[in-house]
Backbone as CSV, one residue per row, in Angstrom:
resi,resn,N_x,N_y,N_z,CA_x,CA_y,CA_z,C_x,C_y,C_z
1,UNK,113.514,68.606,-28.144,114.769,68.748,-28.830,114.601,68.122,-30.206
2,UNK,115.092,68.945,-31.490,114.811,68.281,-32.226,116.244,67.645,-32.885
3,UNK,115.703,66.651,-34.132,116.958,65.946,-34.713,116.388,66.153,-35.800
4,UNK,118.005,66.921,-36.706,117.733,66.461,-38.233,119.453,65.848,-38.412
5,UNK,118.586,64.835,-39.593,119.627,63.690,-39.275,121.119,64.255,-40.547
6,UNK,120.893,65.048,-41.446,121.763,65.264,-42.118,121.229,66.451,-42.942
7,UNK,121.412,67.802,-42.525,120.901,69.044,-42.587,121.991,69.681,-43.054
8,UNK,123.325,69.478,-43.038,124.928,70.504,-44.127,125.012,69.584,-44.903
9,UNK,124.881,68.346,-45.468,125.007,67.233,-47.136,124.842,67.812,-48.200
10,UNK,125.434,68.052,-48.800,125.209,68.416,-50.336,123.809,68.126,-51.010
11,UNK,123.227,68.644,-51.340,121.833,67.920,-51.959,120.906,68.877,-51.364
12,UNK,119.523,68.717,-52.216,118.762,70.343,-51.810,117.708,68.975,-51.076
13,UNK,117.441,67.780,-50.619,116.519,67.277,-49.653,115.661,66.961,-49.998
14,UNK,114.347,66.211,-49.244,113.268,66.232,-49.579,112.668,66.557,-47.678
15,UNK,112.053,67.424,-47.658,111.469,67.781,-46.227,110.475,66.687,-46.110
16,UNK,111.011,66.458,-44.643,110.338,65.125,-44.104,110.168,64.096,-44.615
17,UNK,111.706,63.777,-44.885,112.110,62.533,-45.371,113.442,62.305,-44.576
18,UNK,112.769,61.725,-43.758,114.170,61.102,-42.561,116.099,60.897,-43.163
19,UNK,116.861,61.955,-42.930,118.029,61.366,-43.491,118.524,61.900,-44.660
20,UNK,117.052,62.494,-45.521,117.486,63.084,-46.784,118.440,64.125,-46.758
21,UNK,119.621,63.544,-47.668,120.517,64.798,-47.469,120.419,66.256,-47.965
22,UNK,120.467,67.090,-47.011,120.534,68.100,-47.346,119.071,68.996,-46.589
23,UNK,118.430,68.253,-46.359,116.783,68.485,-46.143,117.181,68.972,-44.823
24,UNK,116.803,70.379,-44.174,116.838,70.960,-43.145,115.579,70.952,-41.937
25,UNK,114.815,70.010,-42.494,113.373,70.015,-41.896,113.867,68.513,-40.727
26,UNK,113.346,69.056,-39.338,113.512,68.041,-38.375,112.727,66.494,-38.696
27,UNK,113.671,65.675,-38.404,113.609,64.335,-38.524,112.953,63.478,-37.269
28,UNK,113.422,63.965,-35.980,112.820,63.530,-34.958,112.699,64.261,-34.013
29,UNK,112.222,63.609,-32.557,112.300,64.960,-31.921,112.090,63.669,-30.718
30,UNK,112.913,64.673,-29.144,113.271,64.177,-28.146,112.757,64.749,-27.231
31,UNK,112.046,64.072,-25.946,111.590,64.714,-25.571,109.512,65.084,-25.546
32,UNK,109.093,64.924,-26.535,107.914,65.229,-26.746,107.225,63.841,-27.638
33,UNK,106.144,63.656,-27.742,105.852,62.491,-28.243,105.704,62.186,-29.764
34,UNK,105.912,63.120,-30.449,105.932,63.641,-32.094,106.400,65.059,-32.233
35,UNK,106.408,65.280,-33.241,107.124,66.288,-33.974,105.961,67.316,-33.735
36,UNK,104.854,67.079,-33.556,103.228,67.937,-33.649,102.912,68.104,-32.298
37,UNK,103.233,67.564,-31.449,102.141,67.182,-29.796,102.765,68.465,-29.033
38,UNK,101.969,68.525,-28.241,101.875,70.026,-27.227,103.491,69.812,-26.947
39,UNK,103.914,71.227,-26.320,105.391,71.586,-26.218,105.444,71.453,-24.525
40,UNK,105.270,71.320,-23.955,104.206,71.266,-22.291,105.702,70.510,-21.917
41,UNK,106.004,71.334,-20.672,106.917,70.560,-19.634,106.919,69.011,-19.276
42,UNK,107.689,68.032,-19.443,107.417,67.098,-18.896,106.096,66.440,-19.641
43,UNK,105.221,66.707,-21.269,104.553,66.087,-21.772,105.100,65.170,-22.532
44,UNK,104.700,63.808,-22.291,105.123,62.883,-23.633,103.608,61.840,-23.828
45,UNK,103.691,62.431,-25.525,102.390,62.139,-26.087,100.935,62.432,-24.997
46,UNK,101.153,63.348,-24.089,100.097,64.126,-23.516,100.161,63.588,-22.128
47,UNK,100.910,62.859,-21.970,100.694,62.588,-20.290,101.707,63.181,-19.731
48,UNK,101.216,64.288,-18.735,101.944,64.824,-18.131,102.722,64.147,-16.405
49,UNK,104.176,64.017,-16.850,104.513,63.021,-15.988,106.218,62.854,-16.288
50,UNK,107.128,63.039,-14.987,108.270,62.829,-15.626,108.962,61.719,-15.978
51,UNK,109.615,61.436,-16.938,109.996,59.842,-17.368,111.081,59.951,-17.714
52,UNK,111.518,58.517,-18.604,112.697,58.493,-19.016,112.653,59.182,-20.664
53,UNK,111.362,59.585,-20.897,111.341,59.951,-22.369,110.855,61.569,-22.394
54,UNK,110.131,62.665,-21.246,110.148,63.508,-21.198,111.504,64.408,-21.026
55,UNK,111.262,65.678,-21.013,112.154,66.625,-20.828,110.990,67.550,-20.273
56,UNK,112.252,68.618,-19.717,111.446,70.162,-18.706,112.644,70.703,-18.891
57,UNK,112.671,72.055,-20.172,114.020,73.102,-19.842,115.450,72.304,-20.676
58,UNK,115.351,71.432,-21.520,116.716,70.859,-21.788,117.696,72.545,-22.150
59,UNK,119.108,72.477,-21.555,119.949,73.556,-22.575,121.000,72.957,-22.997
60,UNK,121.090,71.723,-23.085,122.464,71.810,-23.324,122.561,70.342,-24.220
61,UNK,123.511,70.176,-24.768,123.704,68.245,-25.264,125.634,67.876,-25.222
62,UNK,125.638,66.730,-25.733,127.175,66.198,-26.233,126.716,64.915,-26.132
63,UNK,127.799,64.660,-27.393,128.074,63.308,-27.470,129.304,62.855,-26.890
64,UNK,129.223,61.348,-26.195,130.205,60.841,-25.494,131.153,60.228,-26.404
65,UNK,132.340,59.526,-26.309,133.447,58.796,-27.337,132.942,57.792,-27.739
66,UNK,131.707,57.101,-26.744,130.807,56.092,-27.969,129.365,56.742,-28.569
67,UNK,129.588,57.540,-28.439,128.160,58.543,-29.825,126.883,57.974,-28.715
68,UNK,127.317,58.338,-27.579,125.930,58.288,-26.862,125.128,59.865,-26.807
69,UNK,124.488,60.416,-26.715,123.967,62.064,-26.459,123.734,61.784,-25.242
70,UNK,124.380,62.945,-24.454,124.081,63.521,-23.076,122.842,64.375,-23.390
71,UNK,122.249,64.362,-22.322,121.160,65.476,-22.434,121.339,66.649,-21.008
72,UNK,121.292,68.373,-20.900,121.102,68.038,-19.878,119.269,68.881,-19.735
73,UNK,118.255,68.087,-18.999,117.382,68.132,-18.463,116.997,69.235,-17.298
74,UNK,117.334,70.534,-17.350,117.964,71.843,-16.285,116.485,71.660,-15.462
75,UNK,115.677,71.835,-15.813,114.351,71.952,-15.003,113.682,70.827,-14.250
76,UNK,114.694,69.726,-14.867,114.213,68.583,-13.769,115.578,68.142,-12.872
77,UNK,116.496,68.580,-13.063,117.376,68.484,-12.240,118.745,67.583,-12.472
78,UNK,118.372,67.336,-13.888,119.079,65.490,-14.584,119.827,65.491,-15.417
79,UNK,120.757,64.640,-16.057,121.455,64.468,-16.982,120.544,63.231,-17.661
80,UNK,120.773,62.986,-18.869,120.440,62.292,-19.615,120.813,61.492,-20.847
81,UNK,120.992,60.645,-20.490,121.957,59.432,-21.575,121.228,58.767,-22.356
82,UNK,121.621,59.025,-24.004,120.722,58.690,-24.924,121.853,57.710,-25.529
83,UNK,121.773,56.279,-25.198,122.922,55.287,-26.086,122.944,55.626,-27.575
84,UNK,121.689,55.333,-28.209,121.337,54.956,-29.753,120.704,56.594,-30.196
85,UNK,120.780,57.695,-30.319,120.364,59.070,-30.679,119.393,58.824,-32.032
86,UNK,120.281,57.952,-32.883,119.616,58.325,-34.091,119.192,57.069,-34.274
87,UNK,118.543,55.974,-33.928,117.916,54.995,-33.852,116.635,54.894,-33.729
88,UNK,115.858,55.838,-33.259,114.367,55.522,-33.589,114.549,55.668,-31.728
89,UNK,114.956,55.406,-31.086,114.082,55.115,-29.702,114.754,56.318,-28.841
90,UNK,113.697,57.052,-28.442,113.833,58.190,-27.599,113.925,57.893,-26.429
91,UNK,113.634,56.844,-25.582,113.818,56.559,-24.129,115.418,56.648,-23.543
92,UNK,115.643,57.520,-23.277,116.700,57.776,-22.406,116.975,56.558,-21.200
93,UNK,118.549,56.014,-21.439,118.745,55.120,-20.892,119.638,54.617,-19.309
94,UNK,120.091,56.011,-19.080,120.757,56.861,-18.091,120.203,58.011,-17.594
95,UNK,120.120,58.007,-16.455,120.084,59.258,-15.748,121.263,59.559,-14.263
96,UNK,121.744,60.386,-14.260,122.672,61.163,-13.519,121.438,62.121,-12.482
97,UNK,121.684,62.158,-11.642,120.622,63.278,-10.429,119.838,62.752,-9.622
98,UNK,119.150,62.536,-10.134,117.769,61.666,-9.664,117.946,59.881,-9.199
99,UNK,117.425,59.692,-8.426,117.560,58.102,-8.245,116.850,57.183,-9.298
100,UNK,116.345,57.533,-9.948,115.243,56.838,-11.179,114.552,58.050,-11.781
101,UNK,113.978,57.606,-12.937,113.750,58.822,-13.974,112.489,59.379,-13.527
102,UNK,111.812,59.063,-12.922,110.443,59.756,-12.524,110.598,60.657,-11.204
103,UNK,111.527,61.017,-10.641,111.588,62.197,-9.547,112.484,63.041,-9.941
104,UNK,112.271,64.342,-9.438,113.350,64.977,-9.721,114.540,65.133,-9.397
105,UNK,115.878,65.349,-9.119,116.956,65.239,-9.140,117.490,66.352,-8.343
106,UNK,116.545,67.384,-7.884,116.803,68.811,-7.326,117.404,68.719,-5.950
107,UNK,118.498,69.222,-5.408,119.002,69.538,-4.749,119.724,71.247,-4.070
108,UNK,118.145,71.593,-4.883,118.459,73.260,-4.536,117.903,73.526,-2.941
109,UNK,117.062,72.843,-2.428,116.913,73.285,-0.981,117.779,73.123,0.278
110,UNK,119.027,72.153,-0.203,119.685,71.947,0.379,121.076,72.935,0.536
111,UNK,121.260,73.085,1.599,122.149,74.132,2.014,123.642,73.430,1.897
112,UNK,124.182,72.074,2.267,124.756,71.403,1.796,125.091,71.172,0.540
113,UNK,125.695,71.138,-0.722,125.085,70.231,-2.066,126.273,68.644,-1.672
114,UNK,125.706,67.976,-2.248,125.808,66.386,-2.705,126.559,66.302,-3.913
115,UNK,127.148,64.949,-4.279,127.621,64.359,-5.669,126.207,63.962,-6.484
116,UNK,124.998,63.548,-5.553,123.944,62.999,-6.060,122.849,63.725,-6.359
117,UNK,123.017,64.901,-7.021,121.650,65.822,-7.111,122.331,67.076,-7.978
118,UNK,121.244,67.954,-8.455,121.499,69.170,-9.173,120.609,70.097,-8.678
119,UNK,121.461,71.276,-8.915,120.253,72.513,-8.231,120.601,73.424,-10.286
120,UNK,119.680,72.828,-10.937,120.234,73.542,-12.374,120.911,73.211,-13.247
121,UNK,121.290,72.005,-13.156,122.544,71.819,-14.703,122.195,72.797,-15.614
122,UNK,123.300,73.198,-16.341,122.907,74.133,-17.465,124.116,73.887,-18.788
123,UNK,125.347,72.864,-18.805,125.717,72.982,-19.768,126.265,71.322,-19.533
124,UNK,126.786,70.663,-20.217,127.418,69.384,-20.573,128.895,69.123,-21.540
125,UNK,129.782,68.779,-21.146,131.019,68.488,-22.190,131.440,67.481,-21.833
126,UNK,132.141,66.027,-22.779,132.808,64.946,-22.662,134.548,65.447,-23.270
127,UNK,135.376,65.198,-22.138,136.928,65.159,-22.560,137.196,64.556,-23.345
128,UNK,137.985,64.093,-23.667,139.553,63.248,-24.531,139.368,62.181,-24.037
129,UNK,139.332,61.865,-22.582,139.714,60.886,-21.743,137.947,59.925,-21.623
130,UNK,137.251,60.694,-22.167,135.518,60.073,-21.540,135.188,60.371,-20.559
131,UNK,135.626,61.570,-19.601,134.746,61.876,-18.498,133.392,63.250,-18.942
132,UNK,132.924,63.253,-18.193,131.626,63.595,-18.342,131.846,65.241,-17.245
133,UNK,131.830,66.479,-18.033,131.450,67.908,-17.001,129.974,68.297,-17.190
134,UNK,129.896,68.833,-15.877,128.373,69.646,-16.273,128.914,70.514,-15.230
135,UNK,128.215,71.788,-15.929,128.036,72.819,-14.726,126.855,73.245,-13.955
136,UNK,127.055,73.698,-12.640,125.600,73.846,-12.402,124.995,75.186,-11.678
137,UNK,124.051,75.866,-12.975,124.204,77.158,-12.720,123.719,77.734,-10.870
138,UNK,122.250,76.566,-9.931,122.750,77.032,-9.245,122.764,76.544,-7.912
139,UNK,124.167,75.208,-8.113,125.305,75.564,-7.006,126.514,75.862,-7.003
140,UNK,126.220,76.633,-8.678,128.021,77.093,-8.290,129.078,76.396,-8.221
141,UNK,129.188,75.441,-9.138,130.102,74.945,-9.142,130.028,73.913,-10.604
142,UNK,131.075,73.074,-11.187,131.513,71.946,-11.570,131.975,71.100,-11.865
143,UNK,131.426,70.092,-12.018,131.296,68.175,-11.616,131.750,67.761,-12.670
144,UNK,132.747,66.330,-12.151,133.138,65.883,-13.531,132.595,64.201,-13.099
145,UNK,132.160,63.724,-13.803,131.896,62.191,-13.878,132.876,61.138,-14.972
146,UNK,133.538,60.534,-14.059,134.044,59.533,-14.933,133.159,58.358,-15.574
147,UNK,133.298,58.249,-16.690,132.379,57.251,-17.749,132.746,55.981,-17.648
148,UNK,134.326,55.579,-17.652,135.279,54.439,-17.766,134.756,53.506,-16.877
């Protein structure tokens, strides 16, 4: 996922210059270990492995009422809570699905579904109020999480 930190500012930029206004060229990137390193499921800086700093399949984002970024993570099964977005540190500090960031979160074999698992997240929105929706393309249904 990438970040450019101020890409509609008035000003024609300087590409790859973090922040420069106006400059449409990505600033950071989430998910992968640089802006350059293989695009690979679940790679960060080449080790293939799921973490709190990989992604597999992200589609979706939002920010919460304190400017946290949701992520959602569809191919690993997860939501993903980024406190500080534009701070320099990509380690995701929340996860929703999964019991800890290194398993997956999938709950598609189950014929049952749970509050505690995803078979697919595919989109993310924060209310008025700070609760947290995702939908999930597939069990059919969605979840709202209160933040408060």
């Amino acid at each position: 996922m990438l970040v450019c930190q101020k890409p509609l500012a008035a000003g024609g930029g300087t590409p790859a210059v973090p922040g420069d206004k106006g400059d449409r060229t990505a600033d950071r990137v989430l998910g992968q270990g640089s802006l350059t390193s293989g695009a690979g499921c679940n790679q960060y800086n080449g080790i293939p492995a799921r973490s709190a700093q990989s992604l597999c399949g992200p589609s979706d984002v939002a920010l919460d009422l304190d400017g946290a970024l949701w992520v959602v993570d569809a191919s690993n099964h997860r939501l993903l809570r980024h406190g500080q977005p534009l701070s320099g540190d990509d380690t995701a500090d929340t996860v929703i699905g999964p019991p800890e960031f290194t398993t997956s979160g999938t709950r598609c074999p189950d014929v049952l579904r749970s509050a505690s698992g995803f078979c697919f997240p595919d989109a993310i929105a924060c209310d008025p109020a700070g609760n947290l929706w995702t939908s999930e393309a597939g069990g059919n249904r969605v979840l709202r999480f209160d933040t408060n």
